[in-house]
Structures are given as C-alpha cells and as structure tokens.
mmCIF file of the N, C-alpha and C atoms, coordinates in Angstrom:
data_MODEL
# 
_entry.id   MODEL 
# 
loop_
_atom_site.group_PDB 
_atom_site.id 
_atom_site.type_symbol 
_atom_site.label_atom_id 
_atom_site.label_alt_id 
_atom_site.label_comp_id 
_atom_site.label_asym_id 
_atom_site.label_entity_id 
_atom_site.label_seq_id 
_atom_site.pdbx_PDB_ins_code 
_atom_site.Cartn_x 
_atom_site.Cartn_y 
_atom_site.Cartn_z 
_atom_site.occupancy 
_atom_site.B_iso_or_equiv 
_atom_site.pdbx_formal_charge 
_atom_site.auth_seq_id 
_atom_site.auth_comp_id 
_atom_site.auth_asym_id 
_atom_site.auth_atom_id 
_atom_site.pdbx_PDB_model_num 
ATOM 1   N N  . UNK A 1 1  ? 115.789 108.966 100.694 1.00 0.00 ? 1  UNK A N  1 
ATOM 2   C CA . UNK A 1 1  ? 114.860 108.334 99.781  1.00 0.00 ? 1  UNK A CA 1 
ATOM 3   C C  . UNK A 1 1  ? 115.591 107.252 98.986  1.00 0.00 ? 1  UNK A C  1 
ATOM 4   N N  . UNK A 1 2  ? 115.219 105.889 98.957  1.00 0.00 ? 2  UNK A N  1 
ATOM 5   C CA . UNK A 1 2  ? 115.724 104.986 98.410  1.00 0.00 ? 2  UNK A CA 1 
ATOM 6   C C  . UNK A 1 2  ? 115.128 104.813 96.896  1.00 0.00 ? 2  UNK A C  1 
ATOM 7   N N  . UNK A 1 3  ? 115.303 104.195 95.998  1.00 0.00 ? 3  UNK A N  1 
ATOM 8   C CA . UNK A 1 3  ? 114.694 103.584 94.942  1.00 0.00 ? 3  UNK A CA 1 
ATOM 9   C C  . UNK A 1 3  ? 113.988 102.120 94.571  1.00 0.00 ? 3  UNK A C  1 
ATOM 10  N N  . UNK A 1 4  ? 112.709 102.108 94.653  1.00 0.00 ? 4  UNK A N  1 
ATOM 11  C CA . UNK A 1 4  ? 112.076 100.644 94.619  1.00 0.00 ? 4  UNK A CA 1 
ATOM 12  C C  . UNK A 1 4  ? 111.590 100.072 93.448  1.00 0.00 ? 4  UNK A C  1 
ATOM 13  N N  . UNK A 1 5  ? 111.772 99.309  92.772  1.00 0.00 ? 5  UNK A N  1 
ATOM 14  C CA . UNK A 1 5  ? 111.100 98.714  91.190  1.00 0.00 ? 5  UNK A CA 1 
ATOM 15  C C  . UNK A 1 5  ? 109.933 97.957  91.753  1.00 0.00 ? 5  UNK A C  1 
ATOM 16  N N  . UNK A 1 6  ? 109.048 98.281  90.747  1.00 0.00 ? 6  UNK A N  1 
ATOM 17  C CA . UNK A 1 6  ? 107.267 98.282  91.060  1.00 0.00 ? 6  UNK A CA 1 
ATOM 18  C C  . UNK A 1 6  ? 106.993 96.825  90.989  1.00 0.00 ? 6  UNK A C  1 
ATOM 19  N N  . UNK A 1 7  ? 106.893 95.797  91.438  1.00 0.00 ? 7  UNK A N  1 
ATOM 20  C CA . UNK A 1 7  ? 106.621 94.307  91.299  1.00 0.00 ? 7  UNK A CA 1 
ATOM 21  C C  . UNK A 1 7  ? 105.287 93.890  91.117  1.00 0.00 ? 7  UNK A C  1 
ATOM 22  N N  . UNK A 1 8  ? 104.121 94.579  91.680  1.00 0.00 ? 8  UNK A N  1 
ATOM 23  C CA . UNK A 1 8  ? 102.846 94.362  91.692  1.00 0.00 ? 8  UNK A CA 1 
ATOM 24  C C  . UNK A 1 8  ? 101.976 95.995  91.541  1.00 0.00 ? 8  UNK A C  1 
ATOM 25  N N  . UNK A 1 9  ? 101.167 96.074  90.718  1.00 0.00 ? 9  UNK A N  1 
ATOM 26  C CA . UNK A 1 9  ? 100.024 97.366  90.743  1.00 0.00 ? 9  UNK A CA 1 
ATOM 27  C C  . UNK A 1 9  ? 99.875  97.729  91.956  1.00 0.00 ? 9  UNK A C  1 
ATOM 28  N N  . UNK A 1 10 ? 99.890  98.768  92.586  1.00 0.00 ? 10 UNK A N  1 
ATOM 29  C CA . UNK A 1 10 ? 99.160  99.579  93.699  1.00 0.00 ? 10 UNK A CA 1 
ATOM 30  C C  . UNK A 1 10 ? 98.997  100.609 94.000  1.00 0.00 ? 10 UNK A C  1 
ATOM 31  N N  . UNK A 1 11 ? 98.630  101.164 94.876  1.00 0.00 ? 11 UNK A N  1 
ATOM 32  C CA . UNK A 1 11 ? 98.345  102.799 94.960  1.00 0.00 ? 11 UNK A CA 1 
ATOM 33  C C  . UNK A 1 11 ? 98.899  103.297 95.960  1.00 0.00 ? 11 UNK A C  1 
ATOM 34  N N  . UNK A 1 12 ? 100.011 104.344 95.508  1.00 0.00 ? 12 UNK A N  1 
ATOM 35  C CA . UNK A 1 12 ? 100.396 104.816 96.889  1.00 0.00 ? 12 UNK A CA 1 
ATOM 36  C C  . UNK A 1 12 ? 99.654  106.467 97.086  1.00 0.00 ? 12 UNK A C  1 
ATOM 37  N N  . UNK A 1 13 ? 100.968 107.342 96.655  1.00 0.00 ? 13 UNK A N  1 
ATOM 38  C CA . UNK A 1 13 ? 100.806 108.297 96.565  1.00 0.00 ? 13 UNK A CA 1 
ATOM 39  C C  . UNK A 1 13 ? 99.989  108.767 95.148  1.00 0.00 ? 13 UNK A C  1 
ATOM 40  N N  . UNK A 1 14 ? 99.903  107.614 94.097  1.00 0.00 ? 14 UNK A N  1 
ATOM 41  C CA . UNK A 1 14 ? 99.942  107.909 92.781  1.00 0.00 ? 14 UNK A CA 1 
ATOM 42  C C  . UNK A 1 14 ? 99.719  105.813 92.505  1.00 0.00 ? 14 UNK A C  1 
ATOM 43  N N  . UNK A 1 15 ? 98.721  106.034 91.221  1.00 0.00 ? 15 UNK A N  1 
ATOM 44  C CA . UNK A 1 15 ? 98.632  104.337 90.626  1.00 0.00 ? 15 UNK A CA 1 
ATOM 45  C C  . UNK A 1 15 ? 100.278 103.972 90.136  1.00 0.00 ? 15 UNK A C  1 
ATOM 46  N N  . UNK A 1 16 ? 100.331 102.977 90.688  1.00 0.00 ? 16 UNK A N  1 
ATOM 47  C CA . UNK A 1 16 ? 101.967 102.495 90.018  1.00 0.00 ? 16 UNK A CA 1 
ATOM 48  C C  . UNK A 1 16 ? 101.658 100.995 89.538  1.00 0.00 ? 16 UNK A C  1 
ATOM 49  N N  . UNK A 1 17 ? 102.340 100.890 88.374  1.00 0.00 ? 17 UNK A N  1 
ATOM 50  C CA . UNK A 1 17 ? 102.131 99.694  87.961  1.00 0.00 ? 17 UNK A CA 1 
ATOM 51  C C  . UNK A 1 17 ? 103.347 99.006  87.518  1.00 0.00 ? 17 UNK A C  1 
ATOM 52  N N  . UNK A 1 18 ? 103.299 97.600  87.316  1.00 0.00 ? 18 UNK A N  1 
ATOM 53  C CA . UNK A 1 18 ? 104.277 97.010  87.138  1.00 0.00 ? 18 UNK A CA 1 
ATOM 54  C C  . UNK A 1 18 ? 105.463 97.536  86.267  1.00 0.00 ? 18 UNK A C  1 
ATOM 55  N N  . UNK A 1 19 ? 107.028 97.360  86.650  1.00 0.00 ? 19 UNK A N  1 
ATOM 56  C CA . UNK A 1 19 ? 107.676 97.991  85.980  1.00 0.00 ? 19 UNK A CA 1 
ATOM 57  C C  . UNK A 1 19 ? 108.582 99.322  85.688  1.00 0.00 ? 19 UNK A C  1 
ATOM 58  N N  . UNK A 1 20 ? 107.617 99.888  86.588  1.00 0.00 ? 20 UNK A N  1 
ATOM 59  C CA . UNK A 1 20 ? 107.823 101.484 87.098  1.00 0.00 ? 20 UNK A CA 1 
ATOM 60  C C  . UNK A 1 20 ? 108.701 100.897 88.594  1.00 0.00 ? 20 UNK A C  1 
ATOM 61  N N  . UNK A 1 21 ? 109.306 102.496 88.301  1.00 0.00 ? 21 UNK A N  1 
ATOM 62  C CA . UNK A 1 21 ? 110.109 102.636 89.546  1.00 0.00 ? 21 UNK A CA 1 
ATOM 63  C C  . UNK A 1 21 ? 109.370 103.677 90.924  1.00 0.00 ? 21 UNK A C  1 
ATOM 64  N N  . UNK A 1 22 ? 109.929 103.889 91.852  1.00 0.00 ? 22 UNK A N  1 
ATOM 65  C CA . UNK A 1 22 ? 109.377 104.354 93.193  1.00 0.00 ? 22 UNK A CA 1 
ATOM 66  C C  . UNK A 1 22 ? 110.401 104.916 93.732  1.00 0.00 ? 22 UNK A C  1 
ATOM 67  N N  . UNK A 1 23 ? 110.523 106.049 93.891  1.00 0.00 ? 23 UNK A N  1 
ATOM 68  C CA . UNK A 1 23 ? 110.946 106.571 95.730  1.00 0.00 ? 23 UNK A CA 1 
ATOM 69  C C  . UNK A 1 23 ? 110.253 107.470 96.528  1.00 0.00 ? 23 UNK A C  1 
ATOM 70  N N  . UNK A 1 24 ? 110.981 106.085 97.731  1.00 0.00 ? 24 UNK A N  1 
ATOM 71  C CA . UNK A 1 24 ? 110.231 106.448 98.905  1.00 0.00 ? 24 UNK A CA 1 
ATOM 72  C C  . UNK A 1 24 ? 111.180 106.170 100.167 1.00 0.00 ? 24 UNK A C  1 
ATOM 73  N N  . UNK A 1 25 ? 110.785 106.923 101.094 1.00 0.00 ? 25 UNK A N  1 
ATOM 74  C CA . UNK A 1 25 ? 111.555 106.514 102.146 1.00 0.00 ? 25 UNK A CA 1 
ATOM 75  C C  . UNK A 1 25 ? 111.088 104.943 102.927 1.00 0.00 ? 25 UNK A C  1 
ATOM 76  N N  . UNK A 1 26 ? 112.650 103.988 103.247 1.00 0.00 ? 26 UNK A N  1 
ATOM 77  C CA . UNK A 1 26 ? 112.137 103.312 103.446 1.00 0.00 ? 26 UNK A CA 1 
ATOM 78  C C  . UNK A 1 26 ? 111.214 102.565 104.508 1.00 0.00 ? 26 UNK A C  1 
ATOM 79  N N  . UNK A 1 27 ? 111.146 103.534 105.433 1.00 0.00 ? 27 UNK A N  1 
ATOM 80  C CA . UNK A 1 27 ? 109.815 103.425 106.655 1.00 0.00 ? 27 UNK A CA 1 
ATOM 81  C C  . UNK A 1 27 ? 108.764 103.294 106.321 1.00 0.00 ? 27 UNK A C  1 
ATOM 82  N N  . UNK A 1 28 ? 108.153 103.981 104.708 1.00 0.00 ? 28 UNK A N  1 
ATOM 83  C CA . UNK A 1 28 ? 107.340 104.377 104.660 1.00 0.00 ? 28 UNK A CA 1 
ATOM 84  C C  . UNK A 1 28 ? 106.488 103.007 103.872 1.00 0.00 ? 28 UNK A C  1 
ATOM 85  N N  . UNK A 1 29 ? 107.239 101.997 103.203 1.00 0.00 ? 29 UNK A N  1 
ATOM 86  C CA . UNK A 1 29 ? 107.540 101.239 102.062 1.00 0.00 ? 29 UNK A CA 1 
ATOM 87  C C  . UNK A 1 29 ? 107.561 99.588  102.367 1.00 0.00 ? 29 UNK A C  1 
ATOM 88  N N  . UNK A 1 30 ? 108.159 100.106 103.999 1.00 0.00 ? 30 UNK A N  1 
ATOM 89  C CA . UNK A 1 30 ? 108.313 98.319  104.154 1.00 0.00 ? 30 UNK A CA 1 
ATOM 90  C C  . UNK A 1 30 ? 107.377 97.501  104.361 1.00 0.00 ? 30 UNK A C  1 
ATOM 91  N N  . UNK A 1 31 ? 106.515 97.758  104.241 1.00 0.00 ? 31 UNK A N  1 
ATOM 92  C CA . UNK A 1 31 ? 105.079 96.579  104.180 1.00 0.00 ? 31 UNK A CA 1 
ATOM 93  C C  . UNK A 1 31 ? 104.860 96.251  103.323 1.00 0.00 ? 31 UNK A C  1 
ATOM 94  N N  . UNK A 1 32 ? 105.478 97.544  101.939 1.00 0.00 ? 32 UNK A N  1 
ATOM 95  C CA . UNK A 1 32 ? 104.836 96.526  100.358 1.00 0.00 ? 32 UNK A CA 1 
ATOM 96  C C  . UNK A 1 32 ? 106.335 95.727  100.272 1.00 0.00 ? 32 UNK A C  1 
ATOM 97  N N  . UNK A 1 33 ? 107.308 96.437  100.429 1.00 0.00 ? 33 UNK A N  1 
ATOM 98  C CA . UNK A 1 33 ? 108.386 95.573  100.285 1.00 0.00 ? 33 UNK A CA 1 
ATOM 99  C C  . UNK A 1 33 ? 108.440 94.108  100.735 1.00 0.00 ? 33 UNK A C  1 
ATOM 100 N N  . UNK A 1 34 ? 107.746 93.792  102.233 1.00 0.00 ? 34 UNK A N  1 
ATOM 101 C CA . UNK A 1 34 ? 107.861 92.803  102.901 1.00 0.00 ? 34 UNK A CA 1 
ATOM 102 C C  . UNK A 1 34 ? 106.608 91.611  102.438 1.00 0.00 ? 34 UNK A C  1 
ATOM 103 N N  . UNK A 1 35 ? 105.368 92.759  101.616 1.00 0.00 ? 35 UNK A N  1 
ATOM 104 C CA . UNK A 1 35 ? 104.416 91.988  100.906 1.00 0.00 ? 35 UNK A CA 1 
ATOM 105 C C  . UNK A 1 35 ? 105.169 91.330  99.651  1.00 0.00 ? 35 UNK A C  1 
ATOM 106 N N  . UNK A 1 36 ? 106.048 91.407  99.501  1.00 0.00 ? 36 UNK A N  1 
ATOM 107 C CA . UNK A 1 36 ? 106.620 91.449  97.801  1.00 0.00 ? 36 UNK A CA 1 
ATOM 108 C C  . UNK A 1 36 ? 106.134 92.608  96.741  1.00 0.00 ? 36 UNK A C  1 
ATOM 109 N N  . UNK A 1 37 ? 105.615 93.457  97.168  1.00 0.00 ? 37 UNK A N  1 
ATOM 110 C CA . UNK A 1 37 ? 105.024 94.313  95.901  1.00 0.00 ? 37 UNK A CA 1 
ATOM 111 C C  . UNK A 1 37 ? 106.086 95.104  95.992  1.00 0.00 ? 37 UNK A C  1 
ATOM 112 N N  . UNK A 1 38 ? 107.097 95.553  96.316  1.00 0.00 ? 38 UNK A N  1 
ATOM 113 C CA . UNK A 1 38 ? 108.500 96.713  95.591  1.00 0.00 ? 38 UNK A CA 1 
ATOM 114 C C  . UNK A 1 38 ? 109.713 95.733  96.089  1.00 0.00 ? 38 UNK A C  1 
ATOM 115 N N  . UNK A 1 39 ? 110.533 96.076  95.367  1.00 0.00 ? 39 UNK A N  1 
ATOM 116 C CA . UNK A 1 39 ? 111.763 95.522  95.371  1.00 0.00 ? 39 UNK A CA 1 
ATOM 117 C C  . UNK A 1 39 ? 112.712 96.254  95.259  1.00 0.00 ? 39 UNK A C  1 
ATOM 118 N N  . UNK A 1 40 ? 114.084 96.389  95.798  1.00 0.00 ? 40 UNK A N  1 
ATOM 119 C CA . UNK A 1 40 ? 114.972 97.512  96.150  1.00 0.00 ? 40 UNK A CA 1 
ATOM 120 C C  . UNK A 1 40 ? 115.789 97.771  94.458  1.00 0.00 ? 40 UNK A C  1 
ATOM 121 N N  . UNK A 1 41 ? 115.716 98.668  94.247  1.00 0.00 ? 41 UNK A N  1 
ATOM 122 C CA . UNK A 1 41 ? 116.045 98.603  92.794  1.00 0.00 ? 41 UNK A CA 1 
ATOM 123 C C  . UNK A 1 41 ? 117.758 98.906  93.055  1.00 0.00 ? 41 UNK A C  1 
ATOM 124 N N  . UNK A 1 42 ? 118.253 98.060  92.043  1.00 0.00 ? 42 UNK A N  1 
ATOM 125 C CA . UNK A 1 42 ? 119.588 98.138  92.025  1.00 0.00 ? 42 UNK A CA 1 
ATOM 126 C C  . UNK A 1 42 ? 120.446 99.341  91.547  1.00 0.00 ? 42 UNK A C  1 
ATOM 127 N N  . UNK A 1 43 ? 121.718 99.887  91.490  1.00 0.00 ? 43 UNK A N  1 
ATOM 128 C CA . UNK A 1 43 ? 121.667 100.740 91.066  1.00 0.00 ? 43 UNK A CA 1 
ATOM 129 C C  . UNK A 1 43 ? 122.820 100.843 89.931  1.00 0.00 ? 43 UNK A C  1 
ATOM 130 N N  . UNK A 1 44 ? 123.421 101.227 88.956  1.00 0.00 ? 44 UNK A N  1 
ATOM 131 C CA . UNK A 1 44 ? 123.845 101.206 88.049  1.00 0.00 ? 44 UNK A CA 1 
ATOM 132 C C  . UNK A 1 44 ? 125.671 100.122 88.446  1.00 0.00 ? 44 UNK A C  1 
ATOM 133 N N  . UNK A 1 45 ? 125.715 101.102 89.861  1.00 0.00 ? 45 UNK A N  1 
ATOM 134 C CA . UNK A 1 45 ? 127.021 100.161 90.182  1.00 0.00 ? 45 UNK A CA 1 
ATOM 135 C C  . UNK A 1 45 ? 127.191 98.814  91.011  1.00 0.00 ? 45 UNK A C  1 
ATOM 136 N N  . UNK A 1 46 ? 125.636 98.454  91.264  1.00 0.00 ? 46 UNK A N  1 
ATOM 137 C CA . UNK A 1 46 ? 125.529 97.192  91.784  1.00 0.00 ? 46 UNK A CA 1 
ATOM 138 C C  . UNK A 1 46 ? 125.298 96.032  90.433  1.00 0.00 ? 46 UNK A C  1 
ATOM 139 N N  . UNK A 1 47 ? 124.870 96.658  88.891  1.00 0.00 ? 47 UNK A N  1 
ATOM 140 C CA . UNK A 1 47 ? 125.251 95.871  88.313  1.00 0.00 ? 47 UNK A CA 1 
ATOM 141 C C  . UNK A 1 47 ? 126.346 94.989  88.016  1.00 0.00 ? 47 UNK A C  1 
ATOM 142 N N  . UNK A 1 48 ? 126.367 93.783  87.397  1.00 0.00 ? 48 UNK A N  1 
ATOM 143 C CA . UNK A 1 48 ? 127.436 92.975  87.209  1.00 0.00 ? 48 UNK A CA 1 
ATOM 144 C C  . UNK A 1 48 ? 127.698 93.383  85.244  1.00 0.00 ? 48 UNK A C  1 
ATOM 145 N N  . UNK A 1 49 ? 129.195 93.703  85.406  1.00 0.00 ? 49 UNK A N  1 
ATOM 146 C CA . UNK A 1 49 ? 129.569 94.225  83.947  1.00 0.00 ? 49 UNK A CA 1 
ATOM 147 C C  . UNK A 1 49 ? 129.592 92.806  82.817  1.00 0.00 ? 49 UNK A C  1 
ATOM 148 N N  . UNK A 1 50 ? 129.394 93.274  81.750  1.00 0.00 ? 50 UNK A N  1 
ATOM 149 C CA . UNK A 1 50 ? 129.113 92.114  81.134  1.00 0.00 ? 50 UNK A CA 1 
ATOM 150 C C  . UNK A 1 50 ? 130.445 91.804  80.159  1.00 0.00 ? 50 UNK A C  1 
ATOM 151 N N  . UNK A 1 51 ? 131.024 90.283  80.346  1.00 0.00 ? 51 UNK A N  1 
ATOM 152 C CA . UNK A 1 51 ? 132.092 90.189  79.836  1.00 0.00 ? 51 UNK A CA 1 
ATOM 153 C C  . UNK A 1 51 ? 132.046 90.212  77.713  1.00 0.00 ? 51 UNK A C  1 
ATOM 154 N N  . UNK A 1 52 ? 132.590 90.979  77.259  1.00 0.00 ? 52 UNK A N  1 
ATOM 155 C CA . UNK A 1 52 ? 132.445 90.702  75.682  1.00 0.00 ? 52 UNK A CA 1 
ATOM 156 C C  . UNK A 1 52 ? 133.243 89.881  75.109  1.00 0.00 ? 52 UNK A C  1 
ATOM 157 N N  . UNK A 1 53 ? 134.786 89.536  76.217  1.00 0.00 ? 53 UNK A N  1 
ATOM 158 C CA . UNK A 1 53 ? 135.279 88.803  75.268  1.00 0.00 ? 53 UNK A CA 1 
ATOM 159 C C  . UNK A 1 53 ? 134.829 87.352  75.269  1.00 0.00 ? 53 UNK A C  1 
ATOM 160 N N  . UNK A 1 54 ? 133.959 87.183  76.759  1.00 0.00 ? 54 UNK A N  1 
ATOM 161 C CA . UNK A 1 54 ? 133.517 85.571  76.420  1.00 0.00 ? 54 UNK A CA 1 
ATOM 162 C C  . UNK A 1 54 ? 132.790 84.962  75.355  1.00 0.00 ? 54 UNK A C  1 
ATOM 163 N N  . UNK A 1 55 ? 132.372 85.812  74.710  1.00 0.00 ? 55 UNK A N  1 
ATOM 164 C CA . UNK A 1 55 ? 130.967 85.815  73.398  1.00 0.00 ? 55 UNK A CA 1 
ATOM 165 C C  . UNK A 1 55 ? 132.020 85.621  72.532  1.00 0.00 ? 55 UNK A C  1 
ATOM 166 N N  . UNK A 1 56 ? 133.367 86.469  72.441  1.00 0.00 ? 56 UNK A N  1 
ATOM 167 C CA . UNK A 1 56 ? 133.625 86.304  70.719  1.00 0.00 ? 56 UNK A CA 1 
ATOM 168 C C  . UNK A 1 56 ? 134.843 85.149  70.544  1.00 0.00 ? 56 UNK A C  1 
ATOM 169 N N  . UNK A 1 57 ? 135.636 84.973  71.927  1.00 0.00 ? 57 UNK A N  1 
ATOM 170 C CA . UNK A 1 57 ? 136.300 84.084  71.782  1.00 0.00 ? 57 UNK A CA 1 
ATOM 171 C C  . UNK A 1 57 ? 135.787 82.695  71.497  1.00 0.00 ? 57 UNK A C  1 
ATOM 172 N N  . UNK A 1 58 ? 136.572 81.488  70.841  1.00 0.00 ? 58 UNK A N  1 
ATOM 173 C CA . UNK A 1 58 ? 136.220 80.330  70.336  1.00 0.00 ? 58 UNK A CA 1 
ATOM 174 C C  . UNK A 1 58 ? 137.036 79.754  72.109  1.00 0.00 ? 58 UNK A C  1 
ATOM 175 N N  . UNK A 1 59 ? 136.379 78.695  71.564  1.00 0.00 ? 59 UNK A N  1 
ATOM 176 C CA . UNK A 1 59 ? 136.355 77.919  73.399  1.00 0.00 ? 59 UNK A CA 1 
ATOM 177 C C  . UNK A 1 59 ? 137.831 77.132  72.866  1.00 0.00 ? 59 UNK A C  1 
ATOM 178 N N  . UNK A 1 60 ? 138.046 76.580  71.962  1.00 0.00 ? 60 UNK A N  1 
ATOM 179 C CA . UNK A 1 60 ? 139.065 75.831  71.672  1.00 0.00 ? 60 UNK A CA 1 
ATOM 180 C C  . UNK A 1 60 ? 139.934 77.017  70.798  1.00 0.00 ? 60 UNK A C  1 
ATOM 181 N N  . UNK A 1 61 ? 141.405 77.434  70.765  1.00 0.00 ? 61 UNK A N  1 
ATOM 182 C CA . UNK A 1 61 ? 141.977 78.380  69.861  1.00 0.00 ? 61 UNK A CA 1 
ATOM 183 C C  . UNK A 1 61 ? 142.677 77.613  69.029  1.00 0.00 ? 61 UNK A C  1 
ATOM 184 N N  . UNK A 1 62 ? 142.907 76.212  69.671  1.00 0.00 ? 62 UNK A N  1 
ATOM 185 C CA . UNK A 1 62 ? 143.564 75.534  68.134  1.00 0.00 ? 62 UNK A CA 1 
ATOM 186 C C  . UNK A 1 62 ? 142.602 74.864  66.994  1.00 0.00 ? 62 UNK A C  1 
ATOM 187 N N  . UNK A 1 63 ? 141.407 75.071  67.353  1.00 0.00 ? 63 UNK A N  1 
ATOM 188 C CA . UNK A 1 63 ? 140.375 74.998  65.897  1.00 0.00 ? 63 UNK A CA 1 
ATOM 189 C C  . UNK A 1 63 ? 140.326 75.938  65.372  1.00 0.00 ? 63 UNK A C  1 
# 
C-alpha cells in the first residue's frame, strides 16, 4: 500500500477531499493518479532539510 495526497474531491472507497491523504494499492489508483486527482505523497525522508543557517547569516560578514 502506497500513500497518495488527495489533489481533486472524489469517491473511492469513502468521499475524499482535497488535502487528505489515501492508501491504496497502486493498481488500484492509477487512473486517478494518471487523471491528476492523487499524487504520490512524499515521505518524511524524501523531504529536502531546510538550511537555518542561510536565514541568519548576513550575506556580506564584513558589514
């Protein structure tokens, strides 16, 4: 069972609406996927980490 984020309202097993997440196997899925209505939801380690020191450092250090 994969995880899909809800892109468009529809009805599967249950009303899903935008926003909400989904699993489903993906045989079962690839027609809304391929409609655009689910999208493969990412998963915590496919995020990209967010740098903090670029925010606090000054771009120039001799000002």
């Amino acid at each position: 069972m994969k995880t899909y984020d809800v892109i468009r309202q529809h009805y599967g097993d249950r009303q899903y609406m935008p926003g909400e997440t989904r699993e489903a196997s993906p045989s079962d899925v690839k027609h809304l996927v391929d409609a655009g209505v689910l999208k493969e939801a990412k998963t915590k380690a496919e995020t990209a980490p967010a740098n903090k020191a670029e925010k606090a450092a000054p771009k120039n250090k001799s000002a």
